[in-house]
Every structure is written in C-alpha cells, then in structure tokens.
C-alpha positions, 0 to 999 in steps of 0.5 A, a space after each residue: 528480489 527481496 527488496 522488489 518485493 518489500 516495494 510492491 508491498 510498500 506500494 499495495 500497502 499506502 493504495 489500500 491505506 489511501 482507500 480505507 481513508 478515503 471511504 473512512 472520511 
C-alpha cells in the first residue's frame, strides 16, 4: 500500500510540476 501511495504521489507531483511549467514558460 505504501509504495502505491508513493506512486500517486509520484505521478500528482510530475502533472503539477509539468503545469507550473508550463504557465512558468
């Protein structure tokens, strides 16, 4: 369960980087 959750937490991280990025650029 606990590597589940490091995963959607992975994945939530890198789609909000991935948009601060974007309206950065």
């Amino acid at each position: 369960m606990a590597g589940r959750q490091a995963i959607q937490f992975s994945f939530y991280f890198d789609l909000l980087v991935g948009v601060f990025q974007g309206r950065n650029s």
